[in-house]
C-alpha positions in Angstrom: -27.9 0.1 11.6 -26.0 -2.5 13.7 -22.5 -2.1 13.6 -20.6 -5.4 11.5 -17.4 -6.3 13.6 -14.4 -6.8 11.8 -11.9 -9.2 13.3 -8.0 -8.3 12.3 -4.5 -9.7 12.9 -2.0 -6.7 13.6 1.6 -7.5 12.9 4.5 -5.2 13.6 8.1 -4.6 12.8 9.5 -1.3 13.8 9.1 0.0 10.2 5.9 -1.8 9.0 2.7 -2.7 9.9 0.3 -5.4 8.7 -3.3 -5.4 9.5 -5.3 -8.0 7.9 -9.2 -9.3 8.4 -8.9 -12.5 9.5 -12.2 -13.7 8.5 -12.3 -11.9 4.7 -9.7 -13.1 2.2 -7.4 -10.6 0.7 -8.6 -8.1 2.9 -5.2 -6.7 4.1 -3.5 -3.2 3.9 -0.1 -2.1 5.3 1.8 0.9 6.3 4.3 2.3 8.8 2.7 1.9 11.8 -0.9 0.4 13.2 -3.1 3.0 13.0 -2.6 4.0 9.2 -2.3 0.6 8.5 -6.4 0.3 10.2 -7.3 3.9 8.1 -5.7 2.2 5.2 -7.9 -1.6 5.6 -11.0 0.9 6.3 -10.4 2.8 2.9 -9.8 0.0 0.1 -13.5 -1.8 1.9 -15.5 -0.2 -0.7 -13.0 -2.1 -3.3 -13.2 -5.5 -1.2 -16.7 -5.1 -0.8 -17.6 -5.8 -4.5 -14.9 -8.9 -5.0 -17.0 -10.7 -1.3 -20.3 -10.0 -3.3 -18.8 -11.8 -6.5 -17.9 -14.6 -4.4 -21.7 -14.8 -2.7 -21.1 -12.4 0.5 -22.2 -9.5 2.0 -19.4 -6.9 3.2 -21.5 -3.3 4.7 -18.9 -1.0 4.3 -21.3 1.6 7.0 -20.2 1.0 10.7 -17.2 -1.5 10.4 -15.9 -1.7 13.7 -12.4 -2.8 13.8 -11.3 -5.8 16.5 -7.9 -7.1 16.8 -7.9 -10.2 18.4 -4.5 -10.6 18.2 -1.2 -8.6 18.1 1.4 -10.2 17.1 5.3 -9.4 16.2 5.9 -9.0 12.2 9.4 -11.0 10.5 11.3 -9.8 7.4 8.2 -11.1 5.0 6.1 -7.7 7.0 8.9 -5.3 7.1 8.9 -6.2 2.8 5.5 -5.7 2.7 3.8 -9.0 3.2 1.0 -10.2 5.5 3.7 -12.7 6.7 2.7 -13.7 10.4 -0.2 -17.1 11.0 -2.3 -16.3 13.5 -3.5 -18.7 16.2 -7.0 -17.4 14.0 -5.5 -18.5 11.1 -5.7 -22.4 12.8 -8.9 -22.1 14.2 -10.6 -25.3 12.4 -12.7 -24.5 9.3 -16.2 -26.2 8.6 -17.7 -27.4 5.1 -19.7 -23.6 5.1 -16.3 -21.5 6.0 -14.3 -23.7 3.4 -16.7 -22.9 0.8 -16.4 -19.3 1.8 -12.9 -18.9 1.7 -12.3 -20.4 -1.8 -15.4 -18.4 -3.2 -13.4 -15.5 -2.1 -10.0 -16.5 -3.9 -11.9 -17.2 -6.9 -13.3 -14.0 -6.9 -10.2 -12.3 -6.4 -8.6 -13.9 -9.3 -11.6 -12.7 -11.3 -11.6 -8.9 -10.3 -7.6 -9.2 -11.4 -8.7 -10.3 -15.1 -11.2 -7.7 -15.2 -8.9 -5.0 -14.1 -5.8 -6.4 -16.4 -8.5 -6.8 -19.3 -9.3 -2.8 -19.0 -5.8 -2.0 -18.7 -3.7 -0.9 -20.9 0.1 -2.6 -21.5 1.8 0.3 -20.4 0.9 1.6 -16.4 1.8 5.0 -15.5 4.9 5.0 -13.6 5.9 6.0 -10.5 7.7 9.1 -9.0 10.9 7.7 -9.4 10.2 6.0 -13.1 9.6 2.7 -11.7 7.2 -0.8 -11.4 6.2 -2.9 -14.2 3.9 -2.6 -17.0 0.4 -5.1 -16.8 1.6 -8.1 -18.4 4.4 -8.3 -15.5 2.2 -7.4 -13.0 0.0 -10.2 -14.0 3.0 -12.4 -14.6 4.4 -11.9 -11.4 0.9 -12.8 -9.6 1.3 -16.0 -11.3 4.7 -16.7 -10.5 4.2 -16.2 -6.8 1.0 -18.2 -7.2 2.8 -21.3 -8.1 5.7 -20.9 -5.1 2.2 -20.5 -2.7 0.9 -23.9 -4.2 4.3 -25.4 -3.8 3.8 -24.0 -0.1 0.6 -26.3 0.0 2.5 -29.0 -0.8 2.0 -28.8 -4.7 4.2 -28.3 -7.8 2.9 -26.5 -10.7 4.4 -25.0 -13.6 1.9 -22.5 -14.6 3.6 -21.4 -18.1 0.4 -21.8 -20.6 -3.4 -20.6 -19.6 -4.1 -24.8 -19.4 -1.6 -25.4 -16.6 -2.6 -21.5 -15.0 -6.1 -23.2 -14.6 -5.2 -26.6 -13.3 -3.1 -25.2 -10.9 -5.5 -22.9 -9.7 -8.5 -25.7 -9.5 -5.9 -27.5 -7.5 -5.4 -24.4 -4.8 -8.9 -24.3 -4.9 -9.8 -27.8 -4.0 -7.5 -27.7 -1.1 -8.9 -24.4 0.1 -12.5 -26.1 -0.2 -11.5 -29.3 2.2 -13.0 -28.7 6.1 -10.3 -28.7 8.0 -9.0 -29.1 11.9 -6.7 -25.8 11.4 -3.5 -27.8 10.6 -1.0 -26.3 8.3 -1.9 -27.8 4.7 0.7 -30.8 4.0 2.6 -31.1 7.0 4.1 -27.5 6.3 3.4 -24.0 7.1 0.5 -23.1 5.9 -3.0 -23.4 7.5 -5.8 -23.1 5.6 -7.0 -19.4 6.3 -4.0 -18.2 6.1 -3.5 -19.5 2.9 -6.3 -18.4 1.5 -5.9 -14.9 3.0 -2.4 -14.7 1.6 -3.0 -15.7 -1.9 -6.5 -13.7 -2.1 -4.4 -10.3 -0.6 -1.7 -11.2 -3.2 -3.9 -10.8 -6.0 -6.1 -7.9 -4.7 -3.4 -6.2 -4.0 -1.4 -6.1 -7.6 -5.2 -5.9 -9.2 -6.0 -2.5 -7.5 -2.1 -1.7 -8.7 -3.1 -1.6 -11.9 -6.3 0.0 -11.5 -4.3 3.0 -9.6 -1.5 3.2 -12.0 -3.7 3.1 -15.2 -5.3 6.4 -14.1 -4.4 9.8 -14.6 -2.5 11.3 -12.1 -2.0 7.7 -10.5 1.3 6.7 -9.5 
């Protein structure tokens, strides 16, 4: 079996490290230094690989081969825990096919958080120290964050009934399905794949949350 490269972006602070693929969506772990933060992308692929196939792609979880292409210094946003850093990647220009990709991806990731949320129950197991929120503030807080990352794309939403959640997420969408040259989206920070790698790893990342902390044991 040939061996499917993996392309990442590792960012660094002295307390935190990011390592995110640069060419899946969402597919992003973190931890205190590079090399758990790579064991950690390499043991959630069997929960990305099912949100890619959703969206129309093929993910073969047997003999990823990491490649960082870049190495890059982390800010505040990746010492909180936040794939924070653009990669020169991240502005490489993005055809009709790779747009299309990228907003299949988000779209799927939105849809493996309802299903999760949906098989949830209200109140999520806790952690060691009695803390983090129950579903319905998970899910809130995805939303919230959702609507300062379209503001970030030059877009103000107010997403506070399931009608404007919708519109404002057709709206991310449609940008995220434009071809691009690699410039940040609206004259501001953003390019496209970062964008969409930002808000897919948002989502994934407070969906498998719940999935963890609705277990037993979890938390």
């Amino acid at each position: 079996m040939s061996p499917t490269p993996v392309r990442v972006l590792v960012e660094t602070t002295p307390k935190r490290a990011f390592v995110s693929a640069l060419d899946w969506p969402g597919w992003s772990r973190g931890a205190r230094a590079e090399e758990a933060a790579v064991e950690a992308l390499l043991a959630v692929a069997p929960r990305y690989t099912p949100v890619a196939a959703a969206a129309g792609y093929s993910l073969d979880v047997d003999g990823l081969v990491i490649e960082v292409t870049e190495r890059l210094g982390g800010d505040a946003g990746t010492a909180f825990g936040v794939p924070a850093i653009v990669a020169a990647a991240d502005r490489e220009p993005v055809e009709a096919a790779a747009a299309h990709r990228q907003a299949a991806i988000v779209e799927a990731a939105w849809a493996e958080l309802d299903r999760i949320a949906a098989a949830a129950p209200e109140e999520l197991r806790k952690g060691p120290r009695g803390g983090g929120r129950d579903r319905s503030k998970v899910v809130r807080h995805v939303v919230e964050a959702e609507a300062a990352y379209a503001a970030a794309m030059g877009r103000k939403h107010r997403p506070d009934d399931p009608a404007a959640l919708a519109a404002m997420r057709a709206d991310i969408l449609h940008i995220l399905r434009q071809p691009s040259d690699g410039s940040s989206i609206a004259g501001r920070r953003w390019p496209p794949r970062y964008a969409a790698r930002r808000i897919a790893w948002h989502v994934l990342d407070h969906a498998w949350e719940i999935e963890d902390r609705s277990e037993p044991g979890a938390g």
